[in-house]
MDTraj code that builds the backbone (N, CA, C; nanometers):
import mdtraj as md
import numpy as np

residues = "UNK UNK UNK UNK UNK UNK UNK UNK UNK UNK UNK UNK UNK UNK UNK UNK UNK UNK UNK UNK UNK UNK UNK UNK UNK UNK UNK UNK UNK UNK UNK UNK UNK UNK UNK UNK UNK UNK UNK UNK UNK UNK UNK UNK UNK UNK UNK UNK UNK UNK UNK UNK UNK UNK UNK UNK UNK UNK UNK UNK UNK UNK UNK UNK UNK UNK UNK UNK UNK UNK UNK UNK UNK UNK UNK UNK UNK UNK UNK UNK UNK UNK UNK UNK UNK UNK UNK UNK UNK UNK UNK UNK UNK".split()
xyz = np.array([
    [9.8673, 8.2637, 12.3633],
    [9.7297, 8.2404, 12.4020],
    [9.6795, 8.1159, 12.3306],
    [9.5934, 8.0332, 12.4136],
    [9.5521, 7.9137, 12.3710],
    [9.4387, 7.9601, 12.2056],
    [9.4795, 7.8756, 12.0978],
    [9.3895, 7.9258, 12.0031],
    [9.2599, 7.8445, 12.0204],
    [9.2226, 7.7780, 12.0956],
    [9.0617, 7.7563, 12.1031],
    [8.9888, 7.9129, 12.1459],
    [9.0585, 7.9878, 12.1988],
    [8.9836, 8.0650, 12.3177],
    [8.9806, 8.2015, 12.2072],
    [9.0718, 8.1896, 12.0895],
    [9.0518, 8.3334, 12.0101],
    [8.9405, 8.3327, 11.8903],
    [8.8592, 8.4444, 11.9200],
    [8.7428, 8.4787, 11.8828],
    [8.8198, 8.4182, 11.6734],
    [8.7082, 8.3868, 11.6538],
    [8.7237, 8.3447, 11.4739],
    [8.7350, 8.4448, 11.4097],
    [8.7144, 8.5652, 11.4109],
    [8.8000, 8.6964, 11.3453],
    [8.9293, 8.7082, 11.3474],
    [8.9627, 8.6575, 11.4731],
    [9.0897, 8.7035, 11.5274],
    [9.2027, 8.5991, 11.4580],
    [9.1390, 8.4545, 11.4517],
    [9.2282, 8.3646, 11.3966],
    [9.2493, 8.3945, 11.2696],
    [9.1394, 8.4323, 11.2274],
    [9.1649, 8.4511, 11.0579],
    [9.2353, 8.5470, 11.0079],
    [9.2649, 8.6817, 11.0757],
    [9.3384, 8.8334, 11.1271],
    [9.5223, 8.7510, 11.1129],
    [9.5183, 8.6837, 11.2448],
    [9.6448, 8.6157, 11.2445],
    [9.6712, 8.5636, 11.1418],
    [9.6186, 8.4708, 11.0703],
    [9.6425, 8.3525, 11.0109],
    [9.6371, 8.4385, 10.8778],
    [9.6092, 8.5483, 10.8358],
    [9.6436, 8.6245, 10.7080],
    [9.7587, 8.7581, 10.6872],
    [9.7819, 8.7501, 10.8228],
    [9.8954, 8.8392, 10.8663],
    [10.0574, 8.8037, 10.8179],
    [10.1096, 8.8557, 10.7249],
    [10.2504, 8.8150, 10.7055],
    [10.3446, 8.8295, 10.8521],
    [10.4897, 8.8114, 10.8049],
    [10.5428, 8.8642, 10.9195],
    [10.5748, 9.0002, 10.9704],
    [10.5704, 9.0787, 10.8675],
    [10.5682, 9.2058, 10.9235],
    [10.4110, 9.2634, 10.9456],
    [10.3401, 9.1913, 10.9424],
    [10.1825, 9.2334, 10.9909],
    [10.0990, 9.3038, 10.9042],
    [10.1361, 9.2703, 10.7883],
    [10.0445, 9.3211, 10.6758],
    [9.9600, 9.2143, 10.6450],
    [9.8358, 9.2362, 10.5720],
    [9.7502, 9.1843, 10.5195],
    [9.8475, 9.0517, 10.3720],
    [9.8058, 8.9513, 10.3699],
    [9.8737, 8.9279, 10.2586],
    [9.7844, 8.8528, 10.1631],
    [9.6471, 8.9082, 10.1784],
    [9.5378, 8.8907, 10.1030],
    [9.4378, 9.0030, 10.0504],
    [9.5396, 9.0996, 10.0222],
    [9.4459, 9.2788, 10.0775],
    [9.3680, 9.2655, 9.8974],
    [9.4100, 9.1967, 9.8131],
    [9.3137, 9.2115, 9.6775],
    [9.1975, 9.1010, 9.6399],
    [9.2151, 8.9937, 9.7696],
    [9.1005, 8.8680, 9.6938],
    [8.9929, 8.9162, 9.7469],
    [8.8590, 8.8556, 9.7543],
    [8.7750, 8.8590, 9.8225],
    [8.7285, 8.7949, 9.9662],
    [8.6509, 8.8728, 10.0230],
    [8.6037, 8.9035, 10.1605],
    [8.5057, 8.8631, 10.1918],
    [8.4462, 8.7598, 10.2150],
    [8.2861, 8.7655, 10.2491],
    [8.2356, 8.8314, 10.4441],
    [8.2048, 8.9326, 10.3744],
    [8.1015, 9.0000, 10.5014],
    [7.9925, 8.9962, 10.5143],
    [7.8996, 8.9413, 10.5961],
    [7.7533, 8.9826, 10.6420],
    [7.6693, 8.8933, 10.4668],
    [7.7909, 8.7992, 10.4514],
    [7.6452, 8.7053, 10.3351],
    [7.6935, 8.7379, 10.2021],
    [7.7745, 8.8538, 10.2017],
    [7.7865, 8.9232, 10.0510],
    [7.9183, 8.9099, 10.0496],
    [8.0209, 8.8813, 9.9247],
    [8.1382, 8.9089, 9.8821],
    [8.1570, 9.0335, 9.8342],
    [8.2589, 9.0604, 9.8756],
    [8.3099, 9.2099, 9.8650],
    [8.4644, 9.2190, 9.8644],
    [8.5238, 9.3009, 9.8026],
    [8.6564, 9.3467, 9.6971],
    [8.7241, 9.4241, 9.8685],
    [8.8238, 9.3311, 9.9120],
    [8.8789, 9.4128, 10.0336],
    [8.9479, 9.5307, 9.9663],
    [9.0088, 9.5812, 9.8594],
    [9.0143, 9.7045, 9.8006],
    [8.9129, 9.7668, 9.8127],
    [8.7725, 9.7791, 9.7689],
    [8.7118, 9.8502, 9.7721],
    [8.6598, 9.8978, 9.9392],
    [8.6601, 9.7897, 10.0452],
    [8.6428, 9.8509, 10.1489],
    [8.7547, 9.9690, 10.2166],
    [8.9069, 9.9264, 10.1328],
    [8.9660, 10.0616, 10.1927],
    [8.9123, 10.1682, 10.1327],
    [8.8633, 10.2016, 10.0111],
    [8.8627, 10.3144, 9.9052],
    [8.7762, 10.3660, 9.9933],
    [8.6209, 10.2959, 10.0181],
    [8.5283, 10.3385, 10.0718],
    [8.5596, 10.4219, 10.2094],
    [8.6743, 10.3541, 10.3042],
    [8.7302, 10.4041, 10.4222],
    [8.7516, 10.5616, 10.3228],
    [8.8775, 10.5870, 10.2879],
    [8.9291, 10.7182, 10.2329],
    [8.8483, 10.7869, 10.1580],
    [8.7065, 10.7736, 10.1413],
    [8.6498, 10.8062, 10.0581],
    [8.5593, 10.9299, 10.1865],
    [8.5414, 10.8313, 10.2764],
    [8.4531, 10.8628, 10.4048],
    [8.5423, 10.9991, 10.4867],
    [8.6541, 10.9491, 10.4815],
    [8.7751, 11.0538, 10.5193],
    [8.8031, 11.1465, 10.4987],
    [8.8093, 11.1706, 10.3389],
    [8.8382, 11.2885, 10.2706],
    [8.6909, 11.3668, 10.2514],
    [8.5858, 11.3206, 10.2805],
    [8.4348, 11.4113, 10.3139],
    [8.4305, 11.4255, 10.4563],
    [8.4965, 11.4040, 10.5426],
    [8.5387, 11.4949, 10.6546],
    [8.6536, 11.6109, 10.6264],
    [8.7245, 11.5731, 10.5757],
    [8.8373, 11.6640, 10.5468],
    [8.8239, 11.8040, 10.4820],
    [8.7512, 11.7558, 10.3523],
    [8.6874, 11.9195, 10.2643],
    [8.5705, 11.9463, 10.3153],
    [8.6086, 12.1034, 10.3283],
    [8.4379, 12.1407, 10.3897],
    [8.3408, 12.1108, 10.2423],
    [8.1792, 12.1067, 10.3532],
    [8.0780, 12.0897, 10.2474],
    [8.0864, 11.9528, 10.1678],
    [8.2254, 11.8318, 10.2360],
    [8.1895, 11.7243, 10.1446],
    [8.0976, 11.5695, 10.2119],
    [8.0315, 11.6232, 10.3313],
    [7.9770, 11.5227, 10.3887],
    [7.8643, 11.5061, 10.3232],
    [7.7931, 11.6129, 10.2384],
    [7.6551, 11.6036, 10.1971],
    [7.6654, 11.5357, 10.0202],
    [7.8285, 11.5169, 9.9959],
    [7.8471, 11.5336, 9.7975],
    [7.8517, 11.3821, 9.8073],
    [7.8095, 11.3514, 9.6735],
    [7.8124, 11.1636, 9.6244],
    [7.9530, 11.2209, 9.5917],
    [8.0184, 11.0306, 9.6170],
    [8.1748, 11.0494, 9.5665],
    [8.2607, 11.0768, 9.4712],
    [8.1594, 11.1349, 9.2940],
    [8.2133, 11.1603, 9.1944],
    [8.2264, 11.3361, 9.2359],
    [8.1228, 11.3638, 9.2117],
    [8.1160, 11.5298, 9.2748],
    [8.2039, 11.5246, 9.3837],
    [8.2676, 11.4847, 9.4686],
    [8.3575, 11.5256, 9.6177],
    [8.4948, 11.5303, 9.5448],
    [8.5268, 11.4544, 9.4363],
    [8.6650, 11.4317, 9.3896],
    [8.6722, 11.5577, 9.2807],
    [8.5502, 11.5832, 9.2429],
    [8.5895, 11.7573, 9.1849],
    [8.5606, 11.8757, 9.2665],
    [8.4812, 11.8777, 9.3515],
    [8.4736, 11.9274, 9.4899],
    [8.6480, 11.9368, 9.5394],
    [8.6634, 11.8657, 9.5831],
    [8.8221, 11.8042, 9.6485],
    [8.9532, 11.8993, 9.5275],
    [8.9385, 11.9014, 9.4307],
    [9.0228, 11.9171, 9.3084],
    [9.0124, 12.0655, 9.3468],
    [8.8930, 12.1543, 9.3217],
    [8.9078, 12.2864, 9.3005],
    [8.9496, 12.3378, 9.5170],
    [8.8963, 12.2341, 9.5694],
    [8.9275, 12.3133, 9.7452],
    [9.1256, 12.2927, 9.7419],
    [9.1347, 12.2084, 9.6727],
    [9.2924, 12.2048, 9.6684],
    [9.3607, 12.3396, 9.6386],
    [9.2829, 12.3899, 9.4703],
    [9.3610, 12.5177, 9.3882],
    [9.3201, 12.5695, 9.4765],
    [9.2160, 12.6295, 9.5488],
    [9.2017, 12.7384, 9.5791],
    [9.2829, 12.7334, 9.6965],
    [9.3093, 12.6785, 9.7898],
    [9.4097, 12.6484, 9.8868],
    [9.5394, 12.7306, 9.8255],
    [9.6074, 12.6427, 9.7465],
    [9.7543, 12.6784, 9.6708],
    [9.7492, 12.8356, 9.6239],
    [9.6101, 12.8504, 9.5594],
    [9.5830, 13.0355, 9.5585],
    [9.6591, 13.1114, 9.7051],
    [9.5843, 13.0572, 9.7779],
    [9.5605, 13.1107, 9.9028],
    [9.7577, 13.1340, 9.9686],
    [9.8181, 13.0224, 9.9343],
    [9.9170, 12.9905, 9.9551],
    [10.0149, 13.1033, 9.9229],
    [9.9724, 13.1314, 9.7377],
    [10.0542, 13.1834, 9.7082],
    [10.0631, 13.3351, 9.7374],
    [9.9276, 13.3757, 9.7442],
    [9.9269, 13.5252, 9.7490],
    [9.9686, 13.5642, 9.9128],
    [9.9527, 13.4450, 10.0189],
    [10.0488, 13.4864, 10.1679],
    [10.1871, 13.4700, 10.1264],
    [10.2470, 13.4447, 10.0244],
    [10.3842, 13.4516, 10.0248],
    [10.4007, 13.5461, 9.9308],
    [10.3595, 13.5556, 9.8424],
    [10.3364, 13.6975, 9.7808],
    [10.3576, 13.8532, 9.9277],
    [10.2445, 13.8846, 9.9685],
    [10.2775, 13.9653, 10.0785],
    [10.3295, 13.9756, 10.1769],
    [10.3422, 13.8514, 10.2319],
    [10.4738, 13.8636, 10.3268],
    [10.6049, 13.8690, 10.3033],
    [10.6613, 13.8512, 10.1305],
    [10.8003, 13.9417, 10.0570],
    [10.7794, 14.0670, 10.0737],
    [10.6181, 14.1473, 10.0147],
    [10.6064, 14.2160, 9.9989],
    [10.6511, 14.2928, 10.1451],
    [10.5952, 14.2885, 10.2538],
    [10.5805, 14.3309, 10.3986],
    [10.7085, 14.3136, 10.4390],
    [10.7671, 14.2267, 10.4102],
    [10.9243, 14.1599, 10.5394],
    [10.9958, 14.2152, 10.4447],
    [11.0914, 14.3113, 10.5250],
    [11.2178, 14.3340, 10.4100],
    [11.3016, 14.2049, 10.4134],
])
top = md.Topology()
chain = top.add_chain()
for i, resn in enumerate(residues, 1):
    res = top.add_residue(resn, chain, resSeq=i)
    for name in ("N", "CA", "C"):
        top.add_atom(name, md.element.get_by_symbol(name[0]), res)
traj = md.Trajectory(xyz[None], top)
């Protein structure tokens, strides 16, 4: 495709793309919308957004509280885990 005609996101997308299509600028900075910003921190923020869909009750928690939120929905999970394998030895000869 002729590069006059690709939108200026797109060149800059390409033009930071290694050859296997990774980012090969994923730690400098980003300027978005006027402000510099840490392209690390926009993934964190992505997974951050993710994992408060993921645990119930974490859409409403700030992100320090969700990561101990997140910590105890884990144990209690692995609880949960263990005591169905617990009774189903118990049950299944």
């Amino acid at each position: 495709m002729d590069r006059r005609r690709l939108p200026v996101a797109q060149r800059q997308l390409k033009a930071s793309a290694g050859r296997n299509g990774r980012m090969r600028n994923a730690g400098r900075r980003v300027i978005r919308g006027g402000r510099e910003r840490h392209a690390v921190g926009m993934s964190m923020r992505r997974k951050v957004r993710e994992l408060q869909r993921l645990v119930p009750g974490g859409r409403q928690l700030p992100a320090a509280q969700l990561f101990l939120h997140t910590a105890d929905y884990i144990f209690h999970l692995s609880l949960k885990v263990q005591v169905l394998r617990a009774l189903s030895k118990f049950y299944m000869p």
